[in-house]
C-alpha positions in Angstrom: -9.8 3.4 51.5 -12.0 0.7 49.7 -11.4 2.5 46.5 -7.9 2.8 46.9 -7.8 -1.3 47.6 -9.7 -1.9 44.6 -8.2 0.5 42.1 -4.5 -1.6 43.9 -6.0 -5.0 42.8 -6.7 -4.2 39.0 -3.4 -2.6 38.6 -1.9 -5.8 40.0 -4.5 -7.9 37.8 -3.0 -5.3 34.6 0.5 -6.3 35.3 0.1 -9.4 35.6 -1.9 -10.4 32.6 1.2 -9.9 29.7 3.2 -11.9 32.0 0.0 -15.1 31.7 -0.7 -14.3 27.5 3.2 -14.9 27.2 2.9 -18.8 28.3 4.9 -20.9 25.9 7.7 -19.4 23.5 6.3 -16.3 21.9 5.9 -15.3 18.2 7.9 -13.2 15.6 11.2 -13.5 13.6 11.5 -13.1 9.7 10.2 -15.4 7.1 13.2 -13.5 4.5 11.2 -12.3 1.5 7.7 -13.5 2.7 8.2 -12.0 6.5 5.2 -9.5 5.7 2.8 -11.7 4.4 0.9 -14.7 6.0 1.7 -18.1 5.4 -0.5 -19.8 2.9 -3.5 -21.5 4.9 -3.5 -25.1 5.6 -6.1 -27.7 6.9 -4.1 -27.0 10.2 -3.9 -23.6 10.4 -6.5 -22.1 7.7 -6.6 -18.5 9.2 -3.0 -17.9 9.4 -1.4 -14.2 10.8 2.2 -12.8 9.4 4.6 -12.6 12.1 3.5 -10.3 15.4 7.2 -8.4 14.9 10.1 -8.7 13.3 14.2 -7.3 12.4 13.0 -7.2 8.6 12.2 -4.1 7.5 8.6 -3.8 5.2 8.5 -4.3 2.1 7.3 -0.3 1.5 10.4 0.5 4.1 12.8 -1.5 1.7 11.6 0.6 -1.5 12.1 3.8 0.1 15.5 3.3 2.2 16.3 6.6 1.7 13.1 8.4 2.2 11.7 10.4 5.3 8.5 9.2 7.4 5.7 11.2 5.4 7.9 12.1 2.3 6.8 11.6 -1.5 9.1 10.0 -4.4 9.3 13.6 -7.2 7.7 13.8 -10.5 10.0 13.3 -14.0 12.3 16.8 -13.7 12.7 16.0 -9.7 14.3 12.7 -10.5 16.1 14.4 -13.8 17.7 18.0 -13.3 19.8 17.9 -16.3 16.3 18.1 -17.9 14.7 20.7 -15.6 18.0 22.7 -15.5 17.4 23.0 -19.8 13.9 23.9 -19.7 14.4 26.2 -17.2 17.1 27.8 -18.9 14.9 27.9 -21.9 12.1 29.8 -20.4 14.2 32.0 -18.6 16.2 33.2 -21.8 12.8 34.1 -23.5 11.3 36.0 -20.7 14.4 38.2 -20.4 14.1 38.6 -24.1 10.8 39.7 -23.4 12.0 42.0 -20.7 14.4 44.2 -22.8 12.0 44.5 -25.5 13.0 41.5 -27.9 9.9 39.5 -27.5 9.7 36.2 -26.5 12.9 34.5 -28.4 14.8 37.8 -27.9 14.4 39.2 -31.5 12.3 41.2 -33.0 8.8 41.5 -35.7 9.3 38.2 -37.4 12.7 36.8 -36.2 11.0 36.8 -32.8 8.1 35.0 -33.8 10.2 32.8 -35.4 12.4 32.2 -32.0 9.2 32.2 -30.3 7.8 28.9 -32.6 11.3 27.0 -32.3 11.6 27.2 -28.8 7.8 25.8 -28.3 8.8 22.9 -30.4 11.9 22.2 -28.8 9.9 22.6 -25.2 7.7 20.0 -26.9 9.9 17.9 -28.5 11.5 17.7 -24.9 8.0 16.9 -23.2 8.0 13.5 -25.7 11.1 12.5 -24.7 10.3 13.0 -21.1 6.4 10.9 -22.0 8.5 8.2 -23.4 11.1 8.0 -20.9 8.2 7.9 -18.2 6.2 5.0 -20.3 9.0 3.3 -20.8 10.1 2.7 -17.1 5.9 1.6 -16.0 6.8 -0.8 -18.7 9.7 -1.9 -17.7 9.2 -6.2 -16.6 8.3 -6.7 -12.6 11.0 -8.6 -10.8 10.3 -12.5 -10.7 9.0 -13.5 -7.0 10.8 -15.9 -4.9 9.7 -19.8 -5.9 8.1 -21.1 -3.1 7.2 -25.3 -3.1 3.7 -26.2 -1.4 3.6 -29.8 -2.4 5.8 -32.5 -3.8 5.4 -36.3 -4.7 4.1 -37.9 -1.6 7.2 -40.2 -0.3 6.3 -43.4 1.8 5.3 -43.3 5.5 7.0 -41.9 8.1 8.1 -43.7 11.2 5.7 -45.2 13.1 4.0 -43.0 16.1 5.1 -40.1 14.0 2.6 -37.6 13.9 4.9 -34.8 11.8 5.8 -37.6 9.1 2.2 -38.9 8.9 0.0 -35.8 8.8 2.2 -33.4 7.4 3.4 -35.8 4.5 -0.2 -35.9 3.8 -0.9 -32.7 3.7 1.1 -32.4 0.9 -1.5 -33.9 -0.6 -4.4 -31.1 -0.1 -5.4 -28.5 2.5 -2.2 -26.1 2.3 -0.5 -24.8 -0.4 0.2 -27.7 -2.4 -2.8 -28.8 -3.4 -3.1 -31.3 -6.3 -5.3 -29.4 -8.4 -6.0 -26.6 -10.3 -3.8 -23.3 -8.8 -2.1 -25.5 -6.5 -0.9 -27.7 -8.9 0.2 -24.7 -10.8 2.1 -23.9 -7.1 3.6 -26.9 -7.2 5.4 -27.2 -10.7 6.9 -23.6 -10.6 8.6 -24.5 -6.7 9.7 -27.9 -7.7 13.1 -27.0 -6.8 12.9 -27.1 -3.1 12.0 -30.7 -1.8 11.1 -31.5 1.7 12.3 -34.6 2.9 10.4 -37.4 5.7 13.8 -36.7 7.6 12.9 -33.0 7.2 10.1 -34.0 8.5 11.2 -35.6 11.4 13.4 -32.9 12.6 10.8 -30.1 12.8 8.7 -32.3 15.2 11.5 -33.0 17.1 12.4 -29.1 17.3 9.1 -28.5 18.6 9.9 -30.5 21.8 13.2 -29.4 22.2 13.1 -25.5 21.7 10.2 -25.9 23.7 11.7 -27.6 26.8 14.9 -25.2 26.5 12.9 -22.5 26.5 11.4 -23.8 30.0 14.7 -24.9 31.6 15.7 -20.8 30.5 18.7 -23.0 28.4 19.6 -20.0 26.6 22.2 -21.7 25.2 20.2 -24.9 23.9 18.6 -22.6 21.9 21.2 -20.8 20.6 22.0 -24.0 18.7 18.2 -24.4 17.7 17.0 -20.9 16.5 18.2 -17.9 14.9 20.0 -14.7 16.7 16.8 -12.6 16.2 14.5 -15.5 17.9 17.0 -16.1 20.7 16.7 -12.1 21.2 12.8 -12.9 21.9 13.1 -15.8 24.0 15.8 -14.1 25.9 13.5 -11.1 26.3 10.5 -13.4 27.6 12.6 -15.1 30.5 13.7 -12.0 31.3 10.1 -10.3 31.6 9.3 -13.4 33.7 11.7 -13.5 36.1 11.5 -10.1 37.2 7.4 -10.9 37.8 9.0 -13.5 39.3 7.3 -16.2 37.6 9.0 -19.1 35.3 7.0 -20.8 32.4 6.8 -24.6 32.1 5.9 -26.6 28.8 6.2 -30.2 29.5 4.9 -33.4 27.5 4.8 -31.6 23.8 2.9 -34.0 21.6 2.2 -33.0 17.6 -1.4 -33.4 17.2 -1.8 -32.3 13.1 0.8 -30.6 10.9 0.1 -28.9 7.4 4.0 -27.8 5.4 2.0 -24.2 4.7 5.6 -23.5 1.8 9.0 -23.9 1.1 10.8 -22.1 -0.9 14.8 -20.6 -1.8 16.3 -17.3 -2.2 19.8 -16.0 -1.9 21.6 -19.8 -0.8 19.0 -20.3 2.4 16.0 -22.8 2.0 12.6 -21.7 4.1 10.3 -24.2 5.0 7.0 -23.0 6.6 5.3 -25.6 8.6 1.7 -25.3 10.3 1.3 -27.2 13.6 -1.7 -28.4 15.9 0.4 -29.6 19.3 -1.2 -30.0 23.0 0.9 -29.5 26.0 0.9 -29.2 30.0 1.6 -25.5 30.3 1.9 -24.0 33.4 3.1 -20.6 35.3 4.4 -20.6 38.9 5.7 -18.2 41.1 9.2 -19.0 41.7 9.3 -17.9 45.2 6.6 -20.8 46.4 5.7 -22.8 42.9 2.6 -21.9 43.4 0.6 -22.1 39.5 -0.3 -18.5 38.6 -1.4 -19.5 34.9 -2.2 -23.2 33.3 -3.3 -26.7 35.4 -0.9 -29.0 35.5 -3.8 -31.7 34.9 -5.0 -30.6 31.9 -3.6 -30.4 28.2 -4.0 -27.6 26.2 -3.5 -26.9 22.9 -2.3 -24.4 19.9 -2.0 -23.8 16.6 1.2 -22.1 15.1 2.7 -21.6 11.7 6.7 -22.2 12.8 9.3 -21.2 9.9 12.9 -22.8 9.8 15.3 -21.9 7.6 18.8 -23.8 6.6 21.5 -23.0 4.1 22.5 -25.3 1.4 23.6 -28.6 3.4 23.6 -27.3 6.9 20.7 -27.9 9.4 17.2 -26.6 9.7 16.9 -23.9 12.9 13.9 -21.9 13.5 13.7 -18.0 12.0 9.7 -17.3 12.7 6.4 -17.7 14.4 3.5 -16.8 13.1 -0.4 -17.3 14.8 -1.9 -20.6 13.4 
């Protein structure tokens, strides 16, 4: 019987763990282009992860659409049958020749030899092609990358009692991917296009507060206006883990401790703007039924470090689209 109660207790203690790691809104989405690789580190987040999971298929996925789990891309005549088809043909007419007495080019004494030599050099000729054609396409020029903008001229200071327009306009500076110097200044020049603004600025702070306390008050709507379909498909998932566990999460009093922009960058119309933040918080768990705190103290801040990636097209507003482990 003590067994039994025992073995009952860490089943509970099991259950109710995934329900205590998934305090605060939980990580994923798609970074477009860059979704399977890790933000660039910062001085904020300098051991940054790529997204946990995401709607974006990998980048090996996305060059074999077609292919099935296991399956191998053919050699030169797989990928060219017209080719194969000839040579085949080829072969097969001298071997029959062969058969019936005809030798190898289906004539005889010297007019087989004869076939026999032509057809090797027309085989050969026919393997140069197929060289050329195959040294050719290794040649051929890799696609450009996606530009992608890790620093720009520092603007003035932001707002007073801003910590997103102080620290992260001065990490433009150094510590992420823009640095001033050597390769980052190299960074820099070739993303020039895509300029992050103080007021850009601004409004990723204040969507750290706000998707934060809609994600507490379960305000699936709120965030519907404030993230991406795929992320409101995450944090729709998380309430819904929690409240059949019967438990509600509760992140009050956000406050942005560092921020780092990690890159920003364009492709297809829609701007990206990684951004690495250090924020502290009162985050708590309670049981619904009683409010009793499962997870967290509601005395003391914690804190955490996460790479948040918002995304806008041309003149509309920034929402979020990722987020990644700082």
């Amino acid at each position: 019987m003590r067994t039994s109660r025992i073995l009952a207790v860490m089943a509970a203690m099991i259950i109710l763990v995934p329900a205590m790691a998934d305090a605060r809104v939980g990580g994923g989405g798609s970074r477009g282009s860059k979704t399977n690789q890790a933000p660039p580190p910062t001085q904020t987040a300098p051991a940054a992860k790529p997204v946990e999971r995401s709607v974006t298929p990998s980048q090996q996925a996305q060059a074999r659409p077609n292919a099935a789990p296991g399956a191998t891309q053919g050699g030169f005549f797989a990928r060219n049958p017209f080719m194969s088809g000839l040579m085949g043909g080829l072969l097969g007419a001298g071997l029959i020749g062969m058969l019936f007495g005809g030798g190898f080019g289906g004539f005889g004494g010297m007019a087989g030899m004869l076939g026999l030599l032509l057809q090797l050099a027309l085989i050969g000729g026919l393997g140069y092609l197929a060289y050329r054609l195959i040294k050719g396409r290794s040649a051929a020029p890799a696609a450009p990358r996606p530009a992608f903008a890790g620093g720009m001229p520092a603007p003035g200071p932001g707002p007073a009692g801003s910590p997103m327009g102080r620290s992260l306009l001065a990490g433009l500076g150094g510590g992420g991917a823009g640095a001033g110097t050597g390769a980052g200044a190299a960074a820099a020049t070739a993303s020039s296009n895509l300029a992050i603004a103080p007021e850009d600025f601004n409004t990723f702070e204040r969507m750290l507060s706000d998707i934060q306390s809609a994600f507490s008050k379960g305000d699936l709507a709120a965030l519907r206006t404030m993230v991406t379909p795929e992320m409101l498909g995450y944090f729709s998932e998380q309430l819904s883990v929690n409240a059949s566990r019967g438990v509600e999460n509760k992140v009050e009093a956000v406050k942005l401790e560092q921020g780092d922009l990690a890159e920003a960058w364009s492709e297809g119309g829609i701007d990206y703007a990684s951004v690495a933040m250090r924020f502290s918080m009162i985050d708590v768990t309670r049981r619904i039924a009683d409010g009793t705190i499962v997870e967290g103290n509601a005395q003391v801040r914690t804190e955490a470090t996460e790479v948040w990636t918002f995304l806008r097209s041309r003149g509309g507003n920034w929402i979020l689209t990722a987020i990644s482990e700082g």
